[in-house]
KOLPAFI-450611 format. One line per 5 residues: number of its first residue (from 1); for each residue x, y, z of N, C-alpha, C. Coordinates in steps of 0.05 Angstrom, whole numbers, plus 5000, padded with zeros to 4 digits. Layout:
NUM> X,Y,Z,X,Y,Z,X,Y,Z; ...
//
This chain:
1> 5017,4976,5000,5000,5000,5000,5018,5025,5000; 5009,5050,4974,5024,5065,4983,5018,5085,5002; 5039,5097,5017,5045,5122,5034,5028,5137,5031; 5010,5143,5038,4994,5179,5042,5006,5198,5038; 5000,5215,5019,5008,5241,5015,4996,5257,5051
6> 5024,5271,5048,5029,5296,5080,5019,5313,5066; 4996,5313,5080,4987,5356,5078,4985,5370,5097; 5003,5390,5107,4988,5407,5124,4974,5427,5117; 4951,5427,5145,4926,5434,5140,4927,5468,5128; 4953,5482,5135,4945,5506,5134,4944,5512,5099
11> 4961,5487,5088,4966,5487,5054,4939,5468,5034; 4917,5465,5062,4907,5446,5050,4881,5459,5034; 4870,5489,5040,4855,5497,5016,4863,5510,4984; 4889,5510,4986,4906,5515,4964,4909,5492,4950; 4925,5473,4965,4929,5442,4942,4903,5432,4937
16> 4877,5439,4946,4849,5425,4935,4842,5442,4918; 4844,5473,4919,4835,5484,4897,4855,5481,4867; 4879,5477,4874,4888,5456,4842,4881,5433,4829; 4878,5412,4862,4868,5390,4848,4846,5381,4834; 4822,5403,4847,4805,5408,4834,4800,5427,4820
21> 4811,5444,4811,4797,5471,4787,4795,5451,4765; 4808,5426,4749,4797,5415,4725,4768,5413,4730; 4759,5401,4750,4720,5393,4759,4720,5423,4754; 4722,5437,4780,4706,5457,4793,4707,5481,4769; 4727,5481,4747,4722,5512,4728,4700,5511,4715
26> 4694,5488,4709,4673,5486,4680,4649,5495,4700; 4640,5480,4728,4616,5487,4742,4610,5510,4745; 4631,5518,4756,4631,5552,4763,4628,5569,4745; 4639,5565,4709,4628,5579,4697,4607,5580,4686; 4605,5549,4686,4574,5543,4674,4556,5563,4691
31> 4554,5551,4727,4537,5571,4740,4539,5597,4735; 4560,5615,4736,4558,5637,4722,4541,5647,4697; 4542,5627,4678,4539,5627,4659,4502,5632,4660; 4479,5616,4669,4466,5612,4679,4450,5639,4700; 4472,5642,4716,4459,5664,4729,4452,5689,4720
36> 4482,5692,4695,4479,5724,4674,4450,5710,4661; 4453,5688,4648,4426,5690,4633,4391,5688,4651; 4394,5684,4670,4371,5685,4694,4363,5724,4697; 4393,5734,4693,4392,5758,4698,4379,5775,4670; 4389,5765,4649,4372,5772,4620,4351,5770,4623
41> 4345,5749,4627,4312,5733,4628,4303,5761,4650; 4305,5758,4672,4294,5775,4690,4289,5804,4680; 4307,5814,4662,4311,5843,4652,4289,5848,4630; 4284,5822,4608,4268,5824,4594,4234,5821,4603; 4235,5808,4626,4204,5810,4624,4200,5828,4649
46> 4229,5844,4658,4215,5873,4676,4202,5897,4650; 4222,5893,4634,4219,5905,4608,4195,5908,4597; 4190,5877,4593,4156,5873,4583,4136,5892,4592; 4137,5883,4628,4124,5890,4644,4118,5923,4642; 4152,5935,4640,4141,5962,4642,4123,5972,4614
51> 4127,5953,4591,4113,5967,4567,4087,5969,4575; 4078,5947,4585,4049,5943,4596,4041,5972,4608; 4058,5977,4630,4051,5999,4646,4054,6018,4631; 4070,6027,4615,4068,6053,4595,4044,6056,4593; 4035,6033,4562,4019,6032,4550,3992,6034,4562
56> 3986,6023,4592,3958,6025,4604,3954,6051,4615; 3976,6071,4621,3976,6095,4633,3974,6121,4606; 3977,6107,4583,3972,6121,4559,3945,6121,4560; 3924,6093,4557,3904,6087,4549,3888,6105,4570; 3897,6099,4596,3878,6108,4612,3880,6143,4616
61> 3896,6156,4606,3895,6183,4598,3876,6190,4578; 3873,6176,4567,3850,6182,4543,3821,6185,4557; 3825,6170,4573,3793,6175,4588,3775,6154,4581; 3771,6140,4559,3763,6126,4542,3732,6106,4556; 3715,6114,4561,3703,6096,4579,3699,6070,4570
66> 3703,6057,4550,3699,6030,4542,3733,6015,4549; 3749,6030,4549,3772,6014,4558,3783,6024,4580; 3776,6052,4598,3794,6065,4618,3801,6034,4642; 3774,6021,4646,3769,5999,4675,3794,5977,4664; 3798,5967,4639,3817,5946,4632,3835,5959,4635
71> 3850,5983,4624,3873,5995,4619,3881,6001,4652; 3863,6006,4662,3869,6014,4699,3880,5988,4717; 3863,5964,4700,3875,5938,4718,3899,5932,4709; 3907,5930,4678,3934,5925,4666,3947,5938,4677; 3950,5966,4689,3972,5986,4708,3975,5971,4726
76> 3958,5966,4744,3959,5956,4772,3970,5926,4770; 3967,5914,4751,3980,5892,4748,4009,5897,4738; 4014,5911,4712,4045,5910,4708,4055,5932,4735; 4052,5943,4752,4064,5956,4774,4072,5932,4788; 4048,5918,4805,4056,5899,4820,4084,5880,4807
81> 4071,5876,4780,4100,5856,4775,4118,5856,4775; 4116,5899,4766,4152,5903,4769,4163,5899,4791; 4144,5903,4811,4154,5905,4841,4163,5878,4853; 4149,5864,4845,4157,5829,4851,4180,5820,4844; 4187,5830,4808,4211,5819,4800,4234,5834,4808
86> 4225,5857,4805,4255,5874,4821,4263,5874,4841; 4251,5855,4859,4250,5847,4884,4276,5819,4890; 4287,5811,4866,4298,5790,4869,4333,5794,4866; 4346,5788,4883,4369,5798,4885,4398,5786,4869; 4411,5786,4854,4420,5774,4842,4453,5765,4856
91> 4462,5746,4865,4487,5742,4873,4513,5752,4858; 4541,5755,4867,4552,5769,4855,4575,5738,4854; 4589,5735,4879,4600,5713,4894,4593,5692,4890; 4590,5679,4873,4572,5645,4869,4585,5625,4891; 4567,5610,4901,4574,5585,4919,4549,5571,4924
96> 4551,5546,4931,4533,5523,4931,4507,5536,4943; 4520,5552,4969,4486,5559,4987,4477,5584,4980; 4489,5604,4969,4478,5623,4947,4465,5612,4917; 4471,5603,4914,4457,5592,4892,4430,5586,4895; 4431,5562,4916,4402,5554,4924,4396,5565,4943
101> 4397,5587,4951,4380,5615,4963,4370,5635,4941; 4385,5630,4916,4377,5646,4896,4354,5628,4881; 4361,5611,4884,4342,5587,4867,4311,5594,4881; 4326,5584,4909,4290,5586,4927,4278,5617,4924; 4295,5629,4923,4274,5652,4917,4265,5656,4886
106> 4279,5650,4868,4263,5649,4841,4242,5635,4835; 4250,5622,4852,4216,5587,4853,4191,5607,4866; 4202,5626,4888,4177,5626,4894,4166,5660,4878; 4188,5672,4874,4179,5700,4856,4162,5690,4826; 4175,5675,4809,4165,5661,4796,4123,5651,4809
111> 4127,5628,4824,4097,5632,4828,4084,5654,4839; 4094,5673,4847,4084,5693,4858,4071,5711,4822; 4093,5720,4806,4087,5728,4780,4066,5712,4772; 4065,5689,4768,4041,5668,4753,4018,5668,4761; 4015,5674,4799,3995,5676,4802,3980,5711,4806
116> 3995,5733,4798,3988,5750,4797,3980,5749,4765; 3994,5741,4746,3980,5739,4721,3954,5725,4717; 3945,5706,4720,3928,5683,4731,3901,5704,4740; 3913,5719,4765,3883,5731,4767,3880,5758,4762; 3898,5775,4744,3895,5801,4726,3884,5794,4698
121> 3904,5767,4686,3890,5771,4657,3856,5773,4649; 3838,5755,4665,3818,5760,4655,3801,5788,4664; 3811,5807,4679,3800,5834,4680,3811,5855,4661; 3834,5841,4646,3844,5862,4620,3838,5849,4597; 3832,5824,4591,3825,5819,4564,3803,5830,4554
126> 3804,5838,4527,3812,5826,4501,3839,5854,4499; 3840,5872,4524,3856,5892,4507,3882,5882,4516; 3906,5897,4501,3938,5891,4510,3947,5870,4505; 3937,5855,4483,3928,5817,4477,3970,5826,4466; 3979,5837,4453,4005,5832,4448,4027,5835,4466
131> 4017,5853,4483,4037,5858,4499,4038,5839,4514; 4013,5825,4526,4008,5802,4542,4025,5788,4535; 4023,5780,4508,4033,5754,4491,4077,5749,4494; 4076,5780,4489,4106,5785,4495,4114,5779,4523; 4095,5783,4543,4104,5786,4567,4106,5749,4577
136> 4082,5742,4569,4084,5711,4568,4106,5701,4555; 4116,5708,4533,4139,5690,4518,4164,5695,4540; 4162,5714,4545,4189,5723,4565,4185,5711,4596; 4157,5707,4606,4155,5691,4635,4155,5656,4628; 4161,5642,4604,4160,5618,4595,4194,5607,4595
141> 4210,5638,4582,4236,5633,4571,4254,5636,4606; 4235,5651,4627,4242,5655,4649,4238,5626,4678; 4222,5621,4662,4210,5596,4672,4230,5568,4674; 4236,5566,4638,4256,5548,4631,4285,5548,4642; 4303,5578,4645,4319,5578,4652,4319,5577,4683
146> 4300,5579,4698,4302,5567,4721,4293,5541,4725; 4287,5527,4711,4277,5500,4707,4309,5478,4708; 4334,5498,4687,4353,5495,4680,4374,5500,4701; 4367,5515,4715,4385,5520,4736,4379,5504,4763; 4353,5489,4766,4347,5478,4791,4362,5445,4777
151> 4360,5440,4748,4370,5421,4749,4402,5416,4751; 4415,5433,4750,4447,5443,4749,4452,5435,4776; 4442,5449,4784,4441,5443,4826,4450,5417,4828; 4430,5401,4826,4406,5379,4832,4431,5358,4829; 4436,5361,4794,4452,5341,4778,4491,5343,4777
156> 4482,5365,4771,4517,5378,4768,4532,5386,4783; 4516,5406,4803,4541,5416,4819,4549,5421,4852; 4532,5389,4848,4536,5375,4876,4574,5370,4884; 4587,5372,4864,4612,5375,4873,4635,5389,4878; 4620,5411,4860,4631,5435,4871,4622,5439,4909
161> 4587,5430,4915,4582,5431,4945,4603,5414,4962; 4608,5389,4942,4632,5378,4962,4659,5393,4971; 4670,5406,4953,4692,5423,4948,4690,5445,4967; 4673,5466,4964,4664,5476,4981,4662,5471,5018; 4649,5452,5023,4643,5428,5047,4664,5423,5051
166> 4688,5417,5038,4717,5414,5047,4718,5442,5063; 4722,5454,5042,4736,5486,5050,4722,5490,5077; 4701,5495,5080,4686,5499,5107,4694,5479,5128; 4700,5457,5120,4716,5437,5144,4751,5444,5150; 4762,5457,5126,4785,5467,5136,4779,5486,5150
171> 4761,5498,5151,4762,5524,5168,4754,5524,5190; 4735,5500,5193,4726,5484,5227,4753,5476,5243; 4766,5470,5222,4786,5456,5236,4800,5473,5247; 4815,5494,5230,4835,5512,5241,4824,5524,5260; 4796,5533,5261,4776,5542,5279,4779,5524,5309
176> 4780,5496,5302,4782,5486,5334,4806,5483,5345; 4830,5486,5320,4859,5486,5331,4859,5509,5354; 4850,5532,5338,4855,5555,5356,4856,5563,5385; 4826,5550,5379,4806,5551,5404,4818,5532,5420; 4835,5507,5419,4858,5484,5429,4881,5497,5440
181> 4892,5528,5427,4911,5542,5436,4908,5559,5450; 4887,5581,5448,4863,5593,5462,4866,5579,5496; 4857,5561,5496,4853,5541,5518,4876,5536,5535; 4897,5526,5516,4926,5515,5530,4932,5537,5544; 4927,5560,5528,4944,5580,5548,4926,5590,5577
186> 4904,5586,5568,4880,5594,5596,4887,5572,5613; 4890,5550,5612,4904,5532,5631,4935,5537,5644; 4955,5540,5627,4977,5552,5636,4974,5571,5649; 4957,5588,5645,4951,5619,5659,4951,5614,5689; 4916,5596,5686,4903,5587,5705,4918,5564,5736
191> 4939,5552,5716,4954,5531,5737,4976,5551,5754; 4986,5565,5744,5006,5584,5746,4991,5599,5767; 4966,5608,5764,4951,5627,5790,4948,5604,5817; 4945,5579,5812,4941,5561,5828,4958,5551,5835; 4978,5545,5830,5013,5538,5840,5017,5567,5858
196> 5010,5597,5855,5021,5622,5874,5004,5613,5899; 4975,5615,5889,4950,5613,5909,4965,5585,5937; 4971,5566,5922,4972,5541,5939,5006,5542,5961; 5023,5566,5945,5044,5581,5966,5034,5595,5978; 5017,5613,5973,5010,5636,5993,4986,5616,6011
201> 4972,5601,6008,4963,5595,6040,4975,5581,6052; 4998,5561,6035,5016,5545,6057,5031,5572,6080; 5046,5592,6070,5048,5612,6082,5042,5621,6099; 5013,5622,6095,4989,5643,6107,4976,5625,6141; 4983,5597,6126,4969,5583,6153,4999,5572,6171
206> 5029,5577,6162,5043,5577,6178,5049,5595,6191; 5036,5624,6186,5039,5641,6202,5017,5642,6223; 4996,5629,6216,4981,5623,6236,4987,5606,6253; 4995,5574,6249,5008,5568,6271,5026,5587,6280; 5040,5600,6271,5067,5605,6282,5044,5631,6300
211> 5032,5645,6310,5017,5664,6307,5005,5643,6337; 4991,5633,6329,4971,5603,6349,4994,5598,6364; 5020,5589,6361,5034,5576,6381,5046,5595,6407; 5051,5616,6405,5049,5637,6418,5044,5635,6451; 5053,5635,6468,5053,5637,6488,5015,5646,6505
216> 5013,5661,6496,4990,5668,6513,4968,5665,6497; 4976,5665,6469,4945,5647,6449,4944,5619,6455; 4968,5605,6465,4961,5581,6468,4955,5579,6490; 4954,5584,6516,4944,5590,6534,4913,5598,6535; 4912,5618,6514,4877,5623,6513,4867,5604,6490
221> 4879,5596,6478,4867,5570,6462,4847,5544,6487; 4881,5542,6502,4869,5513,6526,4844,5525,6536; 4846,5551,6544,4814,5561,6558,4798,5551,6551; 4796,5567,6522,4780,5562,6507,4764,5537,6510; 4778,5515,6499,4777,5489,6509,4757,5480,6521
226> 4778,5491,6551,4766,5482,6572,4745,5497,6581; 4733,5522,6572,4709,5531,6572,4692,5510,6561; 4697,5499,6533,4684,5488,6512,4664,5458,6537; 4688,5441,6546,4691,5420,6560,4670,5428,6586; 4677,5452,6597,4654,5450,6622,4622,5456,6610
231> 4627,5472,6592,4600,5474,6584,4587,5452,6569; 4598,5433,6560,4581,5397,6565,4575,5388,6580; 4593,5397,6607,4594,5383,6636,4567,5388,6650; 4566,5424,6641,4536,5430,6660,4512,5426,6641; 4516,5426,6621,4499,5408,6604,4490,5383,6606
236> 4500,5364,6613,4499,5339,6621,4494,5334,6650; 4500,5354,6661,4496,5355,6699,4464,5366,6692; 4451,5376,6678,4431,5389,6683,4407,5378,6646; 4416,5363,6645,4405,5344,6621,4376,5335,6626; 4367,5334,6649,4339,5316,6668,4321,5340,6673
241> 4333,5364,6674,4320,5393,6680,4311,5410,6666; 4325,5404,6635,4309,5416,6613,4277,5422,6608; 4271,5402,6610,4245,5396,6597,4223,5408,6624; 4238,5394,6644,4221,5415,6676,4225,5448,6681; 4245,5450,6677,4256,5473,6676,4229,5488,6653
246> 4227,5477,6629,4220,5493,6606,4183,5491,6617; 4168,5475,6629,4141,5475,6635,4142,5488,6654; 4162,5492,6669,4156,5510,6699,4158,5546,6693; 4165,5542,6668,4165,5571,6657,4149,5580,6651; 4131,5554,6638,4109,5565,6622,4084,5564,6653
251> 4083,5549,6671,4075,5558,6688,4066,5585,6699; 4101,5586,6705,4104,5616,6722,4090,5647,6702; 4091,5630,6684,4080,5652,6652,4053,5656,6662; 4032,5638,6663,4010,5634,6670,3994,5640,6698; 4012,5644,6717,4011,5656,6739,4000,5622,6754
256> 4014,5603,6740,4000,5579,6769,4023,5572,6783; 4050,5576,6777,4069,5578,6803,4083,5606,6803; 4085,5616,6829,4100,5643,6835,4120,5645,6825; 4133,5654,6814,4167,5668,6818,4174,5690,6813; 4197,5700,6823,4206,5729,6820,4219,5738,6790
261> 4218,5757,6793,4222,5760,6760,4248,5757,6754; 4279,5764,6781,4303,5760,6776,4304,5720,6775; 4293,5712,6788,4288,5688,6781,4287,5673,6761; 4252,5688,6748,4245,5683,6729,4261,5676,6705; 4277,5715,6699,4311,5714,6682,4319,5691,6677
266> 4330,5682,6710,4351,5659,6709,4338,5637,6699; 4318,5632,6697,4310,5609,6692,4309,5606,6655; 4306,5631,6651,4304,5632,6621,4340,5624,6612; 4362,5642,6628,4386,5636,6619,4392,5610,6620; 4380,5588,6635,4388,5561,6643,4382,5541,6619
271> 4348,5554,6607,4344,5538,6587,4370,5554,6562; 4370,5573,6556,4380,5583,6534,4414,5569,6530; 4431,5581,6560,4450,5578,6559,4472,5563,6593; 4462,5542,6595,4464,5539,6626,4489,5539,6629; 4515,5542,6618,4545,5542,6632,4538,5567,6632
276> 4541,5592,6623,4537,5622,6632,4517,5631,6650; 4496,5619,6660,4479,5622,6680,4491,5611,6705; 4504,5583,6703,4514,5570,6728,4533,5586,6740; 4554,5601,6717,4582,5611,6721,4574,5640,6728; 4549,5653,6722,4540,5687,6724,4529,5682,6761
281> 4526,5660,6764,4517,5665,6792,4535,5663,6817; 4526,5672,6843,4551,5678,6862,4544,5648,6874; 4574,5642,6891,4575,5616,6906,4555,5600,6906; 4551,5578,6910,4528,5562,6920,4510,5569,6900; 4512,5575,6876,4484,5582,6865,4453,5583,6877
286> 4451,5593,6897,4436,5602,6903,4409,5600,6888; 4407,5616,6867,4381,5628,6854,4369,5603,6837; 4386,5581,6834,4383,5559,6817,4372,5540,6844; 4379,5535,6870,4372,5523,6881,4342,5535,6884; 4336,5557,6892,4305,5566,6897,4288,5564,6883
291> 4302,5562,6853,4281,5555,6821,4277,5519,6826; 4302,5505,6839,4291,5481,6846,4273,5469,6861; 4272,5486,6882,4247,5479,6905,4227,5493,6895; 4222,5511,6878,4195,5508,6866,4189,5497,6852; 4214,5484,6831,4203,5463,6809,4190,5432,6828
296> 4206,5432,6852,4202,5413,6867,4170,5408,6881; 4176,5434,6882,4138,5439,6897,4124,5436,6880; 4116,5445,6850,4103,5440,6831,4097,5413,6825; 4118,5402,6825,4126,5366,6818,4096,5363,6840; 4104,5362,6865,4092,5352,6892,4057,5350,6897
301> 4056,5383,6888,4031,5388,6877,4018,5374,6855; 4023,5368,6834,4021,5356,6813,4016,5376,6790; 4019,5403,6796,4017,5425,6779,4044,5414,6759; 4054,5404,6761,4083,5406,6736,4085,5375,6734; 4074,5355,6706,4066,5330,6711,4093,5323,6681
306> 4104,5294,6695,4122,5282,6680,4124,5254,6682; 4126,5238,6655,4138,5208,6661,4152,5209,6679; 4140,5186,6690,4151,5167,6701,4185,5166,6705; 4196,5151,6685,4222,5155,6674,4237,5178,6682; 4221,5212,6671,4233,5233,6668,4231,5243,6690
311> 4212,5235,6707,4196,5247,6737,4224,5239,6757; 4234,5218,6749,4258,5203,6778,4281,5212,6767; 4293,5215,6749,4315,5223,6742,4310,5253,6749; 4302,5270,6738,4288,5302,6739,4300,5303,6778; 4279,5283,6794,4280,5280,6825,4306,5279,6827
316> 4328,5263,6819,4350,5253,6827,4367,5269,6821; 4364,5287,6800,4382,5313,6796,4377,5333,6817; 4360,5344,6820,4347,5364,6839,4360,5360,6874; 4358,5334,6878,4373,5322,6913,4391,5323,6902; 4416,5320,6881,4438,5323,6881,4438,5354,6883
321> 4434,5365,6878,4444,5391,6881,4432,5403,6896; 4415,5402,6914,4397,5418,6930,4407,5403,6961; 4419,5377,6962,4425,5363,6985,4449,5360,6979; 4466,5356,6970,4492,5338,6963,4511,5360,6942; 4503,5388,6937,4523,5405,6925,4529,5398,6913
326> 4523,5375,6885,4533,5366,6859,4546,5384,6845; 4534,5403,6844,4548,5431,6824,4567,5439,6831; 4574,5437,6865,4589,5464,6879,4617,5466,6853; 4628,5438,6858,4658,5433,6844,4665,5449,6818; 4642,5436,6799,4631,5440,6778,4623,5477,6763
331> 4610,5489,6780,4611,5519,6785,4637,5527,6783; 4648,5520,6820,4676,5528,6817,4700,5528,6795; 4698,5509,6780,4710,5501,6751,4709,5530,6732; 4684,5535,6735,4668,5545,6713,4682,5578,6717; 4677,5581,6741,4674,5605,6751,4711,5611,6747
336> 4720,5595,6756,4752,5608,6756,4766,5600,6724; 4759,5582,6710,4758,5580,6674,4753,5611,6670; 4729,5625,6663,4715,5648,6660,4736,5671,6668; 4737,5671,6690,4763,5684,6707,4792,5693,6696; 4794,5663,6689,4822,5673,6674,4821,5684,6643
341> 4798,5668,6636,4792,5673,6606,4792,5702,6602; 4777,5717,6622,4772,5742,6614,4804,5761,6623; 4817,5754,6652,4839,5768,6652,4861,5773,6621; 4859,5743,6612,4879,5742,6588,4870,5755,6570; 4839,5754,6554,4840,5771,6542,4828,5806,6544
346> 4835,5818,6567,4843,5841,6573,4878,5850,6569; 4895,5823,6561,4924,5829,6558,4924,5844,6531; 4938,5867,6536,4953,5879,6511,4962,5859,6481; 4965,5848,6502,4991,5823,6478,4962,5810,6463; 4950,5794,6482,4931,5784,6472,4918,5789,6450
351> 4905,5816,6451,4891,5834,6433,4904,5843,6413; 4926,5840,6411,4947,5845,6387,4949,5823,6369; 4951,5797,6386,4952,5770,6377,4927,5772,6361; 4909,5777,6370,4882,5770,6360,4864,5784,6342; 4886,5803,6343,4877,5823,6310,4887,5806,6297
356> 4916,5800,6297,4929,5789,6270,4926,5766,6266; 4911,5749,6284,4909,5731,6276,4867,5730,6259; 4863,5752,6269,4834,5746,6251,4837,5757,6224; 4860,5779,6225,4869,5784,6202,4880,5765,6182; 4895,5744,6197,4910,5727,6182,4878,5699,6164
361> 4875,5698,6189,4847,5674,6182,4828,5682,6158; 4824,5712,6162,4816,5726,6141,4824,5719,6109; 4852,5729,6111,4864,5732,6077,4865,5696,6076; 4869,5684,6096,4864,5644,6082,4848,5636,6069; 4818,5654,6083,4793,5638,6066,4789,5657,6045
366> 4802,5679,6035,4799,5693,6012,4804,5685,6000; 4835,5674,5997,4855,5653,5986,4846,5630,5979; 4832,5616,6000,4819,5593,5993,4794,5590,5971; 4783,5610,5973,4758,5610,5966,4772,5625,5935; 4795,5633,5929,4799,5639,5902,4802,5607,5897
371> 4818,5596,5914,4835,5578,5896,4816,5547,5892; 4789,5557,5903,4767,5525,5900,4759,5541,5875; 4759,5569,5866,4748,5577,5837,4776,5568,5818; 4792,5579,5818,4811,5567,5798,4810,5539,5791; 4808,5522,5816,4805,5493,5815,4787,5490,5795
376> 4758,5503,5800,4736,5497,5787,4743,5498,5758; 4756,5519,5749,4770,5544,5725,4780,5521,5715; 4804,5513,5722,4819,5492,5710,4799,5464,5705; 4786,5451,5719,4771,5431,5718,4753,5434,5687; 4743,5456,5681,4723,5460,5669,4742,5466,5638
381> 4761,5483,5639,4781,5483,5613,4796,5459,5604; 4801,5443,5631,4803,5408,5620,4791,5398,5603; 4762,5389,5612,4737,5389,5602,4731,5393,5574; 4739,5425,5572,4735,5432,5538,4752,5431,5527; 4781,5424,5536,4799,5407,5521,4801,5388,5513
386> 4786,5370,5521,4774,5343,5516,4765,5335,5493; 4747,5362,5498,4714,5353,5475,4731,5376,5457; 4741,5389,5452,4762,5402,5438,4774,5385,5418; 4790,5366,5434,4801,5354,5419,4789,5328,5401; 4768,5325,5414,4749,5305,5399,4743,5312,5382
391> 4726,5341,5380,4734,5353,5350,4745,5357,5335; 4771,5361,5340,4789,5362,5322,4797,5330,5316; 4790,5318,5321,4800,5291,5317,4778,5273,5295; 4750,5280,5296,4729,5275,5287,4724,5298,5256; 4739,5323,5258,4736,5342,5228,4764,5333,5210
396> 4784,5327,5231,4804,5315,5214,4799,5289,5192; 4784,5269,5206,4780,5252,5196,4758,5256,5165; 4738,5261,5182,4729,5278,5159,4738,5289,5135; 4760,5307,5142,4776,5314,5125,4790,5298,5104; 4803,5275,5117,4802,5266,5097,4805,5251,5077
401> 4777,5247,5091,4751,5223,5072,4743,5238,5057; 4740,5258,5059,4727,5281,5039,4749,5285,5010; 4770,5286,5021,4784,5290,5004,4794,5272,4990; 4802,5242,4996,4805,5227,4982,4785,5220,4972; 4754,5220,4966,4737,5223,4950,4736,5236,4924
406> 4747,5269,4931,4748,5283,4918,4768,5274,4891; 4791,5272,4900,4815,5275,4884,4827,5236,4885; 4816,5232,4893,4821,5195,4901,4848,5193,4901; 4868,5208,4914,4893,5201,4927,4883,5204,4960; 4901,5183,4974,4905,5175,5000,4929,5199,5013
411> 4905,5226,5022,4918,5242,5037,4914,5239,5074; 4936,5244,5082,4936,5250,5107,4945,5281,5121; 4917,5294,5131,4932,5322,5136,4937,5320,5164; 4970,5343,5156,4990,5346,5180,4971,5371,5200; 4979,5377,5218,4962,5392,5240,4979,5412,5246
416> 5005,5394,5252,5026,5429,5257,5044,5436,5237; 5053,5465,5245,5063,5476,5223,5085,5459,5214
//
């Protein structure tokens, strides 16, 4: 088998228009050929047309009352026609889909003329019988040569459309090369922003540790913590009291158990937020014990009603702390956590730390949040490099099959320069 002729693509609408101008000259002139005489045709029966119009605008000057009504419709008829046919635009540039855009519109100007003749002639006959006759020989000879040219199309110069259809696939092609280079570089661009992005937060979050490790941030970090840690503790110490806590409110709302309104407060802070209620109150929590012996009295009364289940546990929390100082420890925790938490951050240092470091946390997630868009950026220019190249891989081929059709040598076109 032999070797494939190498073409590259950029030489490849030049070497087809040699290999084919033997086909493609005769078509092209023929179509030319064709269209000047479409254009004759067209000139002679605007021609016709206007004699008509002369001649009816003569007659009907006369006044003539036996012919003024015929001679008035023959105007109005050769007007319209001129206006129809002059209406048709003639191409200058010949090519496959100009042609048959010229065609389709002659097909339909054409019936458009026939049927304006159709229903004028019988309101002008018997007068203008020659001019008619002329105007007919010239819409017959106009007729034929588009008869002649739809079959040219049809039969003949279907390969010039192939020729053509090449050319337009070379130009898809170079078209998707581009748009392949276009791309490469939006990725280079794009990776290059994302290689800085992925230094600057490594950076950005070692200065945060370095920032976090810090003597008295780490220090208020452990607080932190251990704020975090007690406030599950009295959460869980006070887990059985929720739900009593929250009906004894709605009680005291209703006026069926008493309480005082600083009370009242506390009782709201306990449901909302109970490590800051336990830790806002003095020694012995006090004000929490007296909200318990009325939840206790309510219980007793049967004004405040609970499972079973919820009724003994609820009970067993309440004697811990109202008999047995369950909390006291627990408070104390709370209360001197809080203590220090707040001394530290009243430090100078602290508050310095803790600008720059919300400053710092700041520019990370800016950073971050560029660099999950670039990610996205790049992911998505992958993507249409893909299907990029599938196209180019699918018009190449194309290419050429088309062309060894054309010229029946076994070409292979090159891609780079």
């Amino acid at each position: 088998m032999s070797q494939p002729l190498q073409l590259h693509l950029q030489h490849a609408r030049e070497w087809l228009s040699r290999e084919t101008e033997p086909l493609i000259a005769p078509l092209k002139n023929k179509a030319n050929g064709l269209v000047k005489e479409v254009k004759e045709r067209i000139d002679d029966a605007t021609q016709s047309s206007q004699r008509i119009l002369e001649n009816s605008e003569s007659e009907m000057n006369k006044n003539n009352p036996k012919t003024y009504r015929f001679a008035r419709n023959a105007n109005k008829f050769a007007q319209n026609f001129t206006d129809t046919i002059k209406a048709v635009t003639v191409p200058d540039d010949l090519n496959y889909e100009k042609l048959q855009t010229f065609y389709g519109n002659l097909e339909k100007t054409f019936a458009s003329l026939s049927q304006q003749r159709v229903e004028a002639y019988p309101y002008i006959s018997p007068y203008f019988i020659f001019d008619r006759r002329r105007l007919d020989v010239y819409l017959k000879r106009l007729y034929d040569i588009i008869k002649e040219l739809r079959n040219f199309l049809t039969a003949k110069y279907a390969k010039a459309k192939t020729v053509e259809d090449v050319y337009s696939l070379v130009d898809k092609l170079l078209q998707a090369i581009n748009e392949t280079k276009l791309n490469q570089e939006n990725r280079r661009l794009t990776e290059e922003r994302g290689a800085t992005l992925q230094k600057e937060i490594a950076e950005i979050q070692q200065k945060i540790a370095q920032t976090q490790a810090k003597a008295e941030l780490s220090e208020l970090l452990k607080l932190n913590q251990k704020v975090e840690g007690l406030r599950e503790n009295v959460k869980h110490s006070l887990r059985y009291l929720q739900k009593p806590f929250f009906k004894l409110q709605s009680l005291a709302r209703t006026s069926e158990v008493a309480i005082p309104l600083d009370e009242m407060n506390k009782l709201g802070d306990y449901l909302n937020d109970p490590f800051m209620a336990l830790a806002s109150e003095e020694n012995g929590h006090s004000t929490l014990k007296s909200i318990l012996k009325k939840l206790d009295s309510a219980i007793a009364q049967g004004k405040l009603k609970l499972k079973s289940t919820r009724l003994r546990k609820a009970q067993e929390q309440i004697n811990g702390i109202l008999n047995k100082d369950s909390l006291g420890e627990l408070q104390k925790s709370c209360k001197e956590t809080l203590s220090q938490r707040k001394q530290l951050l009243a430090s100078e240092t602290v508050t310095a730390l803790q600008n720059q470091l919300t400053q710092l946390q700041t520019k990370l997630r800016e950073l971050q949040k560029e660099n999950e868009y670039v990610n996205s950026k790049n992911k998505a220019l992958k993507d249409e490099q893909e299907k990029l190249q599938e196209r180019i891989n699918y018009l190449k081929k194309e290419l050429e099959k088309n062309i060894s059709q054309l010229t029946n040598k076994n070409v292979q076109i090159v891609l780079t320069a």
